[in-house]
KOLGU-123801 format. One record per residue (C-alpha): residue in one letter; residue number from 0; x, y negated, z negated. Coordinates in Angstrom, 1 decimal, padded with zeros to 4 digits. Example, Ala and Ser with C-alpha at 12.3 -4.5 7.8 and 13.67 -1.06 7.14 Angstrom:
BEGIN
vexvex: A	vose: 0	px: 012.3	py: 004.5	pz: -007.8
vexvex: S	vose: 1	px: 013.7	py: 001.1	pz: -007.1
This chain:
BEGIN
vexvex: X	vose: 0	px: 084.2	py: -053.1	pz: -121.6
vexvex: X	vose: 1	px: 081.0	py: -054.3	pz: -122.5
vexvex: X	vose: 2	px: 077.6	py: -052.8	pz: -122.2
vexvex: X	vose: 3	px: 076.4	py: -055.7	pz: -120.1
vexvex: X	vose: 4	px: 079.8	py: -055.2	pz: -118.6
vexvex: X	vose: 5	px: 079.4	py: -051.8	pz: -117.7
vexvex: X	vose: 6	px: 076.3	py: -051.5	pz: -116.0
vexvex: X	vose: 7	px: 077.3	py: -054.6	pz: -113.8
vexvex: X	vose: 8	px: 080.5	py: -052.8	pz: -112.5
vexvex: X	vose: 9	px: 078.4	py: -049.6	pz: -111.8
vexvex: X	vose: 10	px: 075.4	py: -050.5	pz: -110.3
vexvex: X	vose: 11	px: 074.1	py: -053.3	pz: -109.1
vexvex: X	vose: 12	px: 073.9	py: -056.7	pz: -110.7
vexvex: X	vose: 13	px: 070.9	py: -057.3	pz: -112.8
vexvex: X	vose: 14	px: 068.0	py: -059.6	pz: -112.6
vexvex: X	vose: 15	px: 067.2	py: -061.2	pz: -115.5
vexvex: X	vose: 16	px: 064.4	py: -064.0	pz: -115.5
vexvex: X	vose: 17	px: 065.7	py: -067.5	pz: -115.6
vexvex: X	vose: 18	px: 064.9	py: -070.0	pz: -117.4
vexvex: X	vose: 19	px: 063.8	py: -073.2	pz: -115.9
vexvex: X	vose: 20	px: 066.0	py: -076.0	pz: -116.3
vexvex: X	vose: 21	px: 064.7	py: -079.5	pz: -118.0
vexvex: X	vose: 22	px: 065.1	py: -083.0	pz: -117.6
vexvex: X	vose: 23	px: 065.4	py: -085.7	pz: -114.8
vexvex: X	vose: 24	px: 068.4	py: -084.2	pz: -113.4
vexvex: X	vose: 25	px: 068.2	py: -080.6	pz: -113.6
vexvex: X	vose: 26	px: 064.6	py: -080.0	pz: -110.6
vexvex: X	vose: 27	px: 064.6	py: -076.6	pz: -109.3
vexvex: X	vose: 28	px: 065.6	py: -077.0	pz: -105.5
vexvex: X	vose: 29	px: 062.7	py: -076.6	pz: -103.1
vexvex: X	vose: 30	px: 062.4	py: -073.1	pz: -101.8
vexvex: X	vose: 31	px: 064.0	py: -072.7	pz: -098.0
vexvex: X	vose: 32	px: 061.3	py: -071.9	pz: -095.5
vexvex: X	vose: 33	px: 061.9	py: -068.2	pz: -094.3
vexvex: X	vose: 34	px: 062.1	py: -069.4	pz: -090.4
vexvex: X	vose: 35	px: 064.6	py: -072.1	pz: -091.3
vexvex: X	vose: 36	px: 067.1	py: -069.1	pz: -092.5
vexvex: X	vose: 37	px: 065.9	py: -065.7	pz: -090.4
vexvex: X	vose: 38	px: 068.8	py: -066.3	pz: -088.1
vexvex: X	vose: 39	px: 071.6	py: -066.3	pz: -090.8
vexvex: X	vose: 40	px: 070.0	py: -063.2	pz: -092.6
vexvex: X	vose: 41	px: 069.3	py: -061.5	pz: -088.7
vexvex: X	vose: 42	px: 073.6	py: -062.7	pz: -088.5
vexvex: X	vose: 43	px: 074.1	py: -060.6	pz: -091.7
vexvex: X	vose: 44	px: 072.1	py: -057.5	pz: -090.9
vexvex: X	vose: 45	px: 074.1	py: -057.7	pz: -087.4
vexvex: X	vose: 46	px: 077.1	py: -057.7	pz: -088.9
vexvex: X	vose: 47	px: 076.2	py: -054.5	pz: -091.4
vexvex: X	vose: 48	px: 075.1	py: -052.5	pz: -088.4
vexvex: X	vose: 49	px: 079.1	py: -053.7	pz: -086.8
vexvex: X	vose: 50	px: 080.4	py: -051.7	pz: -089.9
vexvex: X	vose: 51	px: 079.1	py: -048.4	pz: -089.1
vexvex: X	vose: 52	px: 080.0	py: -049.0	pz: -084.8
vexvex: X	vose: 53	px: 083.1	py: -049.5	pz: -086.0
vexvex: X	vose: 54	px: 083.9	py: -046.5	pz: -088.5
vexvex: X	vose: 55	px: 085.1	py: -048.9	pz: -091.4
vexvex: X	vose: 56	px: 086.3	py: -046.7	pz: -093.9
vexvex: X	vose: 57	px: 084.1	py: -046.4	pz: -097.1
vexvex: X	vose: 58	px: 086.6	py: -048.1	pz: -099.4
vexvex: X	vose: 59	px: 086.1	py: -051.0	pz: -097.3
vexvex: X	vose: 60	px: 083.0	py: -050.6	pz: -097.3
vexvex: X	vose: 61	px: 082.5	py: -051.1	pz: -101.4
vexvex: X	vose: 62	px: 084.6	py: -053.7	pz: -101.5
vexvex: X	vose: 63	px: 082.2	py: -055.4	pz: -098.6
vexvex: X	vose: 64	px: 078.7	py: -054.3	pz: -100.7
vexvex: X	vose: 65	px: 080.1	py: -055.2	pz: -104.4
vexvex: X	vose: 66	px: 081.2	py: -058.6	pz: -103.0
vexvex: X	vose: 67	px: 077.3	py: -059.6	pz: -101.0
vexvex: X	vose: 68	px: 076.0	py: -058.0	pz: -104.5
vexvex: X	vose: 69	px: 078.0	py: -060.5	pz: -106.6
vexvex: X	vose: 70	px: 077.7	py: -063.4	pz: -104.6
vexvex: X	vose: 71	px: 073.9	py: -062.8	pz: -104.3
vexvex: X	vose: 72	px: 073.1	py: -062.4	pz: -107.6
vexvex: X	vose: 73	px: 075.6	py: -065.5	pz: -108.9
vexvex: X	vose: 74	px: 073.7	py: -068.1	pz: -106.7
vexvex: X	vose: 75	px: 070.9	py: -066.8	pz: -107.8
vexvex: X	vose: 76	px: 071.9	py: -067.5	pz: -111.4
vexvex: X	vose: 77	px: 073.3	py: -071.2	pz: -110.6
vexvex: X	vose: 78	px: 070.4	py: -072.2	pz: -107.6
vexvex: X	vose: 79	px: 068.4	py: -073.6	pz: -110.8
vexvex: X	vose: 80	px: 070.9	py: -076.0	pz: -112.0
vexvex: X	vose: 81	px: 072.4	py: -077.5	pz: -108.5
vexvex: X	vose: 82	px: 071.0	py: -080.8	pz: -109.2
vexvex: X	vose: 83	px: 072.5	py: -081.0	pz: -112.4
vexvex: X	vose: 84	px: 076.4	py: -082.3	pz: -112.2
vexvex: X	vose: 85	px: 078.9	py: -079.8	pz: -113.8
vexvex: X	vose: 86	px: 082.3	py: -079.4	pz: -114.5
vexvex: X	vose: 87	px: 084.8	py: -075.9	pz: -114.1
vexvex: X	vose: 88	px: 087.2	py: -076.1	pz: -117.6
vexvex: X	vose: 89	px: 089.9	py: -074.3	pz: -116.4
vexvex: X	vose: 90	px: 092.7	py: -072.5	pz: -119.3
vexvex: X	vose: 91	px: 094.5	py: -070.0	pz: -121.3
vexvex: X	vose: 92	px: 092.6	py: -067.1	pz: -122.8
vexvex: X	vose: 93	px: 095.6	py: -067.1	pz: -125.1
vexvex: X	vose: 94	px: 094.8	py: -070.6	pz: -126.7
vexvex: X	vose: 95	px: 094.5	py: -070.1	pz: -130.1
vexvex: X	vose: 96	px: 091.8	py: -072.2	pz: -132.3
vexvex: X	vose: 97	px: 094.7	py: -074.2	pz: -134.3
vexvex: X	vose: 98	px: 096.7	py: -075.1	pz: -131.0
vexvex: X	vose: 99	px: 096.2	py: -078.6	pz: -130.3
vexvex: X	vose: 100	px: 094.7	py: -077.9	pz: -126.8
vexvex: X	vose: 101	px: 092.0	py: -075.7	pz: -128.0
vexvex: X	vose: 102	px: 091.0	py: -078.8	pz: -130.3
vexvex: X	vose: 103	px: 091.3	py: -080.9	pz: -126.6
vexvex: X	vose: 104	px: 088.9	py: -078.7	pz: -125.1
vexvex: X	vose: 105	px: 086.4	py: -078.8	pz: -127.7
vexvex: X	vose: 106	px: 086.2	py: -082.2	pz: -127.7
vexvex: X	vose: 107	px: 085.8	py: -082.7	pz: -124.0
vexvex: X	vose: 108	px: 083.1	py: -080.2	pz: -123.7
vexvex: X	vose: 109	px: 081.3	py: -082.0	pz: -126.5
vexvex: X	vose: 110	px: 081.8	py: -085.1	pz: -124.1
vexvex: X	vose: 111	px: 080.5	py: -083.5	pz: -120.9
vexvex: X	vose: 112	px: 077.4	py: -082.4	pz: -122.4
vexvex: X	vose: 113	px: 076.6	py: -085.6	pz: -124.1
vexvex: X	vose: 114	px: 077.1	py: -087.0	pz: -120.7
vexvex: X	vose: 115	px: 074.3	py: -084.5	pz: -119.6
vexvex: X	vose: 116	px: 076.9	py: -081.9	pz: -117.4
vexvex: X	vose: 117	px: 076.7	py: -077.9	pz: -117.8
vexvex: X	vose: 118	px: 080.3	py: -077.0	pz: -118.6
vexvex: X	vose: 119	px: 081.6	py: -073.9	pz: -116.6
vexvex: X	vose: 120	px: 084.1	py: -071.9	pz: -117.8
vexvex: X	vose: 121	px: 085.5	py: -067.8	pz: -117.4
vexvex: X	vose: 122	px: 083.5	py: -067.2	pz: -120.5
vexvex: X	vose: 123	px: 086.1	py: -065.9	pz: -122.4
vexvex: X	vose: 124	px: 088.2	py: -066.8	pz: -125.5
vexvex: X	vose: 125	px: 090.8	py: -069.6	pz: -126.1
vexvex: X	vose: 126	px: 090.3	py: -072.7	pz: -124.1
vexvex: X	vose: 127	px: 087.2	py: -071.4	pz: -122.0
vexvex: X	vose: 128	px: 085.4	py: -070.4	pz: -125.5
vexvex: X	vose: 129	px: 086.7	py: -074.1	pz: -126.6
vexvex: X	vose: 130	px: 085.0	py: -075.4	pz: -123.7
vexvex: X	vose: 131	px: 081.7	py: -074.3	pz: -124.7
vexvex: X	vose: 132	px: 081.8	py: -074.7	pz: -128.4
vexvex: X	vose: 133	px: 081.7	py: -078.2	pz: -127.5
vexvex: X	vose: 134	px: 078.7	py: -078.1	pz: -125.7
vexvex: X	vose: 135	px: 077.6	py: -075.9	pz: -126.7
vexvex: X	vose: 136	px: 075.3	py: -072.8	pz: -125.3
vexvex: X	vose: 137	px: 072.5	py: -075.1	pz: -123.6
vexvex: X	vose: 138	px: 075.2	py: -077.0	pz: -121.9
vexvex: X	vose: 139	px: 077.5	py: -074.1	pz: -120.9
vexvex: X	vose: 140	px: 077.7	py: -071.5	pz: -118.2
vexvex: X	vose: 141	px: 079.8	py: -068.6	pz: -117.8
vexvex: X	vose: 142	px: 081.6	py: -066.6	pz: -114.9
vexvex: X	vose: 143	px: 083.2	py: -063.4	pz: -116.7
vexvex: X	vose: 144	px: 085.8	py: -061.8	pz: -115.2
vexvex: X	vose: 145	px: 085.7	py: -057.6	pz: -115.7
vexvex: X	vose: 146	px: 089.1	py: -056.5	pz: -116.4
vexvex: X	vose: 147	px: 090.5	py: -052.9	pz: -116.5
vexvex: X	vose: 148	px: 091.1	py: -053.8	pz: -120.4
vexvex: X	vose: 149	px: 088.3	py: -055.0	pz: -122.2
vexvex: X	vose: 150	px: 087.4	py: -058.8	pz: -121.7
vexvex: X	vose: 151	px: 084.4	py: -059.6	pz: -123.8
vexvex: X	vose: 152	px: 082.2	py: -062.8	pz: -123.1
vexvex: X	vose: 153	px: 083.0	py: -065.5	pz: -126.4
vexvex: X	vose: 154	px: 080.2	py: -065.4	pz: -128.5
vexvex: X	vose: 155	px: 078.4	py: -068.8	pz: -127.2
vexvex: X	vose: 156	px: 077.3	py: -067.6	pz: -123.9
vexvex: X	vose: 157	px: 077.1	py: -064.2	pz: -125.1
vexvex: X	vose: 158	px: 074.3	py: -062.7	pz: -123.2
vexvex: X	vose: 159	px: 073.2	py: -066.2	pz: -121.8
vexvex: X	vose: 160	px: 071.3	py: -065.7	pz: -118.6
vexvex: X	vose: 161	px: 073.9	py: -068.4	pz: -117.1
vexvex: X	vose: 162	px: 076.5	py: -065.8	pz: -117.8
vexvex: X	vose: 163	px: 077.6	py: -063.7	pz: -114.6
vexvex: X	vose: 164	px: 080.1	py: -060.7	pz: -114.3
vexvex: X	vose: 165	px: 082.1	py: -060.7	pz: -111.3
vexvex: X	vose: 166	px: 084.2	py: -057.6	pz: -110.6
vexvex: X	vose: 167	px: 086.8	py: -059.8	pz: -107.8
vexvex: X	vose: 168	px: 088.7	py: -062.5	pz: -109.1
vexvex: X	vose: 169	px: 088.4	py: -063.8	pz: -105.6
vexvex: X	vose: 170	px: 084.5	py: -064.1	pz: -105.6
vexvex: X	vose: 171	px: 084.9	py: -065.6	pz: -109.1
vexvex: X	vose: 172	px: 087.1	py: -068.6	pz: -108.2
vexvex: X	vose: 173	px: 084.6	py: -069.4	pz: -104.8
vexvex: X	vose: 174	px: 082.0	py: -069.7	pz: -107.1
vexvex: X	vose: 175	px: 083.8	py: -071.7	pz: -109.7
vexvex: X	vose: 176	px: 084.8	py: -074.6	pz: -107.0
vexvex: X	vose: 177	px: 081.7	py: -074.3	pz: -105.1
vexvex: X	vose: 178	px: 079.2	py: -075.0	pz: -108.0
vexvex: X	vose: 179	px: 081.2	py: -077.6	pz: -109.7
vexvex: X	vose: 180	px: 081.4	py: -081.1	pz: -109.5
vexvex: X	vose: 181	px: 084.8	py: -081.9	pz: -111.6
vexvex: X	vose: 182	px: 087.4	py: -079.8	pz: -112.3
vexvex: X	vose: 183	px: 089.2	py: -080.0	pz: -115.6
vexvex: X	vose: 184	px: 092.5	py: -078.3	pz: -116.1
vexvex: X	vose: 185	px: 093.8	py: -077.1	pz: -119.9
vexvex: X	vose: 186	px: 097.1	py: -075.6	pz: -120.2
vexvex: X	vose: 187	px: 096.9	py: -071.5	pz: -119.0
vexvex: X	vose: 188	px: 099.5	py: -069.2	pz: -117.6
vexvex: X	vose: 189	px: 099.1	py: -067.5	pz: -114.2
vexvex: X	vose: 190	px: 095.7	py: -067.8	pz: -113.6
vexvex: X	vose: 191	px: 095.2	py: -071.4	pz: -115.0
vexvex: X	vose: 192	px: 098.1	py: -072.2	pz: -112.2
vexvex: X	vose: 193	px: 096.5	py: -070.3	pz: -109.2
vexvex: X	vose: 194	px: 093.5	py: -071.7	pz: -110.2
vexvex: X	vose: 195	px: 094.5	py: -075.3	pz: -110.3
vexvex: X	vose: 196	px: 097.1	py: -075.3	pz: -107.2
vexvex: X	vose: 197	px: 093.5	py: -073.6	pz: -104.8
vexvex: X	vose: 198	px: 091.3	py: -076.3	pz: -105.5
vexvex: X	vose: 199	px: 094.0	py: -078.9	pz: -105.0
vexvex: X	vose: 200	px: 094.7	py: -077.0	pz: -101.6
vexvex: X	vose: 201	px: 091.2	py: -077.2	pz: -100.7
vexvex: X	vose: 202	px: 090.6	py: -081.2	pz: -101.6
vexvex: X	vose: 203	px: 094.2	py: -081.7	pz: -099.6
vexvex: X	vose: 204	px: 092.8	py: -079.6	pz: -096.3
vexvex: X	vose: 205	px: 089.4	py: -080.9	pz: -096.7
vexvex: X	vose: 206	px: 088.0	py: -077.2	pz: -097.6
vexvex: X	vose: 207	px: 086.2	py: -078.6	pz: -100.2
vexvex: X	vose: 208	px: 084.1	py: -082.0	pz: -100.6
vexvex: X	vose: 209	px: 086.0	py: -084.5	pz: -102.7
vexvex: X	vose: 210	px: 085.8	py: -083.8	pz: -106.4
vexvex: X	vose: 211	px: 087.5	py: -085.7	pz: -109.4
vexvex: X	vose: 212	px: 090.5	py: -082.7	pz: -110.7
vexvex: X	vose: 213	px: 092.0	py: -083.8	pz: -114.0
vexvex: X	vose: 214	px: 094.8	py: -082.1	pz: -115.8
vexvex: X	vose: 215	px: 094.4	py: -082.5	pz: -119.4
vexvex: X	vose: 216	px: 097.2	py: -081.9	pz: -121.6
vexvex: X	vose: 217	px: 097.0	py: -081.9	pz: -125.8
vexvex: X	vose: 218	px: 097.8	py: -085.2	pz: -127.4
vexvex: X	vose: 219	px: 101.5	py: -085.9	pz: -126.4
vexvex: X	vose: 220	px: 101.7	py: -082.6	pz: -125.2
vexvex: X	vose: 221	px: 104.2	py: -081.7	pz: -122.1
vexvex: X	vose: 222	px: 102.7	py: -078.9	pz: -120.1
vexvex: X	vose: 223	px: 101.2	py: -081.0	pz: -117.5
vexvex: X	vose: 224	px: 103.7	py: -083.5	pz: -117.6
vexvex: X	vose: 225	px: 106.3	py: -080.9	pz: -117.2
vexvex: X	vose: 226	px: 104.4	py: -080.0	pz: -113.6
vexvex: X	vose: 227	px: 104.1	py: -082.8	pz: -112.4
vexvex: X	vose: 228	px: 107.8	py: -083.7	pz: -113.0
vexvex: X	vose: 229	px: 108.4	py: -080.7	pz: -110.8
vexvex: X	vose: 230	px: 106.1	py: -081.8	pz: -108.1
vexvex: X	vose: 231	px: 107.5	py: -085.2	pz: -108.4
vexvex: X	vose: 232	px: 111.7	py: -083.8	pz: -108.2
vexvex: X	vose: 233	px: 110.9	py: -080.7	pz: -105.3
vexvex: X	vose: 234	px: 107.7	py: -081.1	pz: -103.6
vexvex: X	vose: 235	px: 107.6	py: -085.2	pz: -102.6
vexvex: X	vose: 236	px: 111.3	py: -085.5	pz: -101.8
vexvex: X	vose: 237	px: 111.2	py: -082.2	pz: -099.2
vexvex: X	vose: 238	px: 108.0	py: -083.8	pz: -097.8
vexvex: X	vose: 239	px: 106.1	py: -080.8	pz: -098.6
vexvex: X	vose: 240	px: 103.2	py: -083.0	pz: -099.7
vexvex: X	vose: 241	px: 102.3	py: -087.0	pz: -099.1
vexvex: X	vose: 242	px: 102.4	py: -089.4	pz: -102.1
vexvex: X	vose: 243	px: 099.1	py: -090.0	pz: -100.9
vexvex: X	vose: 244	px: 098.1	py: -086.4	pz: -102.3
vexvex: X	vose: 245	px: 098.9	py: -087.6	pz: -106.0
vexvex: X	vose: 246	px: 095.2	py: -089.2	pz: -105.9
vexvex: X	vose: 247	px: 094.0	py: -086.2	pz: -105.5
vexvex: X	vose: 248	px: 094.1	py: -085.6	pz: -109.3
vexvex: X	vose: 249	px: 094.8	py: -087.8	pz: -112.9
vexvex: X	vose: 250	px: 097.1	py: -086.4	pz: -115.1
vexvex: X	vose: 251	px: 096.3	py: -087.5	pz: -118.6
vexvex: X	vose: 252	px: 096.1	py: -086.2	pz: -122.8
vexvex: X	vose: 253	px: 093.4	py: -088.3	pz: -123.8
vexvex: X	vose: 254	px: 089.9	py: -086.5	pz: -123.3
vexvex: X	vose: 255	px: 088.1	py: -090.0	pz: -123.3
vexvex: X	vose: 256	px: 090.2	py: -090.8	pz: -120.0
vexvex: X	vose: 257	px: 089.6	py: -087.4	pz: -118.6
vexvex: X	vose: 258	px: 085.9	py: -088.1	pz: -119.3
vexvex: X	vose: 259	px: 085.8	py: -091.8	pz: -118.2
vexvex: X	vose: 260	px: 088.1	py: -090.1	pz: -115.0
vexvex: X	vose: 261	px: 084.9	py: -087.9	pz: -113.7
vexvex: X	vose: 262	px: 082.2	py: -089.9	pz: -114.8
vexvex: X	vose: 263	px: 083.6	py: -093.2	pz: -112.6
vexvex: X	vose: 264	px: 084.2	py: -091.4	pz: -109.8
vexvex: X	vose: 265	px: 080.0	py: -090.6	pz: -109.7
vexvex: X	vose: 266	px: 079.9	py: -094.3	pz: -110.4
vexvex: X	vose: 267	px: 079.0	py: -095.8	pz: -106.7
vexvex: X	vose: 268	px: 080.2	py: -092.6	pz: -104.7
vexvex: X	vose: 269	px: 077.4	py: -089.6	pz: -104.9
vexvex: X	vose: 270	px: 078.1	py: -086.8	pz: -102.4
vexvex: X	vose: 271	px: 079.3	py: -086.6	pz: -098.8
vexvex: X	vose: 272	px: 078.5	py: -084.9	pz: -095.5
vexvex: X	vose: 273	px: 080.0	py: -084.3	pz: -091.9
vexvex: X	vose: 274	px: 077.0	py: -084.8	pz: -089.4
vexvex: X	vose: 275	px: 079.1	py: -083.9	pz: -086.1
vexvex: X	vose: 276	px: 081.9	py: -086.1	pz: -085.7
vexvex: X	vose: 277	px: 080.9	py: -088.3	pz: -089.0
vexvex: X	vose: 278	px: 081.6	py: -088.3	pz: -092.0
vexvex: X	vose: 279	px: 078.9	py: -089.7	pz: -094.0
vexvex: X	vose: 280	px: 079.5	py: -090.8	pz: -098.0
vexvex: X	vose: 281	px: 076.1	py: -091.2	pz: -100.0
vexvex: X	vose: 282	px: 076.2	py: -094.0	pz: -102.4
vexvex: X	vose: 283	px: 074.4	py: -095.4	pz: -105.1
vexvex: X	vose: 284	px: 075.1	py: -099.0	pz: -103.7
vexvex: X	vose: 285	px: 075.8	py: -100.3	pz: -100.2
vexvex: X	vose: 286	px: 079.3	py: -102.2	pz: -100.4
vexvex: X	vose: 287	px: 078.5	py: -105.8	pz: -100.1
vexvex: X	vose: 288	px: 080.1	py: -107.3	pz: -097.1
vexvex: X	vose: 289	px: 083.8	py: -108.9	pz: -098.4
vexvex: X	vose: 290	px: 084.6	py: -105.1	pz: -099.9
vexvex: X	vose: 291	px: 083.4	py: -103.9	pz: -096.4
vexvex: X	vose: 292	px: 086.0	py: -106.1	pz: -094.7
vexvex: X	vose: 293	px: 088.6	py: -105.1	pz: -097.3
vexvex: X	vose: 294	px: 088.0	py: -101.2	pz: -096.4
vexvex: X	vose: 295	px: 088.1	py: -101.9	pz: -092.9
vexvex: X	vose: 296	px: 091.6	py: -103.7	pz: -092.8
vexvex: X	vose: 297	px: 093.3	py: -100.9	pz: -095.6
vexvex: X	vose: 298	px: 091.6	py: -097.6	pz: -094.4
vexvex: X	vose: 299	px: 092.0	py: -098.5	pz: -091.1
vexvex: X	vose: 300	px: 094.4	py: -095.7	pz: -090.8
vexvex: X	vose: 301	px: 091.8	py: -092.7	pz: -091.7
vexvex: X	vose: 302	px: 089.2	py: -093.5	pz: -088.8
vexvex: X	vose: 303	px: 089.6	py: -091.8	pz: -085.5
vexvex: X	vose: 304	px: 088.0	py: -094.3	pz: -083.9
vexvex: X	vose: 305	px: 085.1	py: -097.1	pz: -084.5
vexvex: X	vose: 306	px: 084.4	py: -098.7	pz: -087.7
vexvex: X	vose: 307	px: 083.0	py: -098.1	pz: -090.8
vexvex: X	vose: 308	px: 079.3	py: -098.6	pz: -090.6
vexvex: X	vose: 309	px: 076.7	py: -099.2	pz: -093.6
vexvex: X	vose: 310	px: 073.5	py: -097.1	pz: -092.5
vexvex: X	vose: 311	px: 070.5	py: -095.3	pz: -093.2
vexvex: X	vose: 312	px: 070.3	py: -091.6	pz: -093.5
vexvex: X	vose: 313	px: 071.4	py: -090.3	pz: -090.5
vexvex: X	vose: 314	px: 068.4	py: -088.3	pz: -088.2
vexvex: X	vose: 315	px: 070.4	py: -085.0	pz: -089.3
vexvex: X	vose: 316	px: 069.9	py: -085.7	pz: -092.9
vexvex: X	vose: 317	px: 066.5	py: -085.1	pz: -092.7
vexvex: X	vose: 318	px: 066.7	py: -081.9	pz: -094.5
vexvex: X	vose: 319	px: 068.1	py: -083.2	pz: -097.4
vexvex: X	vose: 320	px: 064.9	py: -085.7	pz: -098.3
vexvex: X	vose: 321	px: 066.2	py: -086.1	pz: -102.1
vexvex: X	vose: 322	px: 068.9	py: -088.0	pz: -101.1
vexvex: X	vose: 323	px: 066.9	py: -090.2	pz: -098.6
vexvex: X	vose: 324	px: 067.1	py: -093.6	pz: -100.2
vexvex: X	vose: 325	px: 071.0	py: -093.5	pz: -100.6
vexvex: X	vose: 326	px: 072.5	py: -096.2	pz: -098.2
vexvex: X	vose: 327	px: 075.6	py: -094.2	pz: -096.6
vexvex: X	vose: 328	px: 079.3	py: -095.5	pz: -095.2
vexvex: X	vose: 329	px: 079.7	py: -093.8	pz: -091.9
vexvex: X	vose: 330	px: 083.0	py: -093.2	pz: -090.1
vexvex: X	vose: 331	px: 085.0	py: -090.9	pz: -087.9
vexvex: X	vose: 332	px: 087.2	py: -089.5	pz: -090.4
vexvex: X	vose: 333	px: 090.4	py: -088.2	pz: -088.9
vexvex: X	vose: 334	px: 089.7	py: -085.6	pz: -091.2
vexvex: X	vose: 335	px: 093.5	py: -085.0	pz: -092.0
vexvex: X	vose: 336	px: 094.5	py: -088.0	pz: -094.8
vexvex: X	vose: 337	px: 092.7	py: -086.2	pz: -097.4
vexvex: X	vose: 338	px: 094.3	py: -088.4	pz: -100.2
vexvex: X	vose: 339	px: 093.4	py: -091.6	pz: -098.5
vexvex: X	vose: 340	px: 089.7	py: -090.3	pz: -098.7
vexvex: X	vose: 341	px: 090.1	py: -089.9	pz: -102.3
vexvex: X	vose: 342	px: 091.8	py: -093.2	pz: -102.0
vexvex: X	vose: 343	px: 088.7	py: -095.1	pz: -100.3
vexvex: X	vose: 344	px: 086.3	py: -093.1	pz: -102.7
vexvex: X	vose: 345	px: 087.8	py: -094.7	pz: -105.7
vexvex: X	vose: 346	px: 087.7	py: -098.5	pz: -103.8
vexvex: X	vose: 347	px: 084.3	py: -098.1	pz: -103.5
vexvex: X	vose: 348	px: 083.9	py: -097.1	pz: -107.1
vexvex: X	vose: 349	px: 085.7	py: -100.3	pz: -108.2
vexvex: X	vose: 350	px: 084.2	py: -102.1	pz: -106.0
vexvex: X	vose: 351	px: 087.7	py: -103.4	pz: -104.6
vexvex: X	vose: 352	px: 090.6	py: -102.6	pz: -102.6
């Protein structure tokens, strides 16, 4: 274990200053007025005092106080850069440089970065060290995972202040899929797998807002290919999943479609929202009214009731004033055809049914 390592898992996480983020995309967010979040921290404090009440064990207890320290600290290191898109690469630690797939990763970090995205990785060797070769250490931020045998950091975000340590593999993935805004998948082993099949769990029960997941395979490689065969022969046929849920992800070996995959589906589409019983997609551009009429008569099926409704910022999204020029789609989302979403995303991206 590392030095850096060390003093993470023993004490609490530390503080170094961060460095301010430049360029159009990348504002600091504005600070949260104290009275806007007292009752959260007051639910938190309430909660700690619970603990002792009810005698929780101190085991329990560390587990509880590591995990608050962790998550703490890690939004603390990515609050900086929310505004600025980025994209979790996913893959084996194993990946050696001269496999084709480390190669794959390079290249598509170098892509992600010219596109101006941080790419996040686990911050250690084979694919996730790819990853940030190409983009290097400006471009790349790190969520190290502290093994019982050593795991160094790879020597790009070495001692990076957008390097964090996380003891839990369980507080590392939340932050993974909250923070980013694509997901790209390299081949991996275990962890690769669990990490891939959560997020798609989480885009297919609508746990997570709708990201672009692409599963990236080396140049006429079969490791993805081979999966998907197996969700294609055991998964469809039992009805253990809807053929809607393939559009939930792009299978591909080419790193210029895996690129042109996330970049297009930020083309029209920009975030989303539930404001009560609405959902509300934020776009770049209104659909004009024929591609209106289209959505209504094909995604008909997805809407509890109503229609779908061009519109203003809702009165709710007042706190969110960045976003206030965005024209929005409203509907009552049924909130269960998770694929269809991803469906109607990509219409409105193309600009046609």
């Amino acid at each position: 274990m590392t030095s850096s390592e060390s003093s993470a898992a023993e004490g609490p996480v530390s503080d170094p200053a961060l460095p301010t983020p430049s360029g159009e995309n990348s504002r600091l967010m504005d600070p949260v007025a104290p009275d806007r979040v007292a009752d959260l921290i007051g639910m938190i404090k309430e909660s700690a005092d619970k603990l002792l009440q009810d005698q929780t064990s101190r085991g329990d207890l560390k587990i509880l106080s590591r995990t608050l320290r962790e998550l703490r600290y890690a939004f603390k290191v990515f609050s900086p850069y929310r505004t600025r898109r980025k994209v979790t690469v996913f893959g084996s630690a194993r990946t050696r440089p001269e496999d084709p797939a480390f190669q794959q990763a390079v290249d598509f970090g170098k892509a992600m970065a010219e596109a101006n995205w941080l790419v996040v990785t686990g911050a250690a060797s084979g694919i996730m060290e790819a990853g940030h070769l190409g983009a290097g250490r400006e471009n790349s931020m790190g969520l190290n995972i502290m093994l019982p045998f050593e795991q160094e950091a790879n020597p790009v975000i070495a001692g990076d202040p957008k390097l964090v340590h996380m003891k839990y593999f369980f507080t590392r993935k939340l932050m993974f899929v909250k923070e980013c805004d694509a997901v790209c998948l390299l081949p991996g082993g275990f962890g690769t797998l669990d990490e891939g099949l959560e997020v798609l769990t989480l885009l297919q029960t609508g746990k997570r807002d709708m990201v672009p997941v692409v599963f990236l395979d080396p140049p006429r490689g079969d490791f993805w290919s081979g999966w998907q065969q197996f969700v294609n022969d055991r998964l469809l046929p039992r009805g253990m999943i809807a053929p809607e849920d393939l559009s939930l992800y792009k299978l591909t070996d080419r790193v210029d479609e895996a690129v042109g995959e996330i970049l297009q589906f930020y083309r029209v589409y920009h975030s989303m929202r539930y404001v009560r019983n609405k959902l509300v997609l934020r776009l770049q551009s209104a659909p004009g009214e024929e591609l209106l009429a289209r959505i209504h008569d094909e995604f008909a099926d997805i809407v509890h009731d109503g229609k779908f409704v061009v519109s203003a910022p809702l009165g709710e999204e007042q706190d969110d004033p960045a976003l206030a020029k965005l024209p929005r789609l409203v509907m009552r989302f049924n909130r269960r055809n998770l694929g269809r979403l991803r469906q109607l995303i990509d219409c409105l991206n193309r600009g046609a049914v």
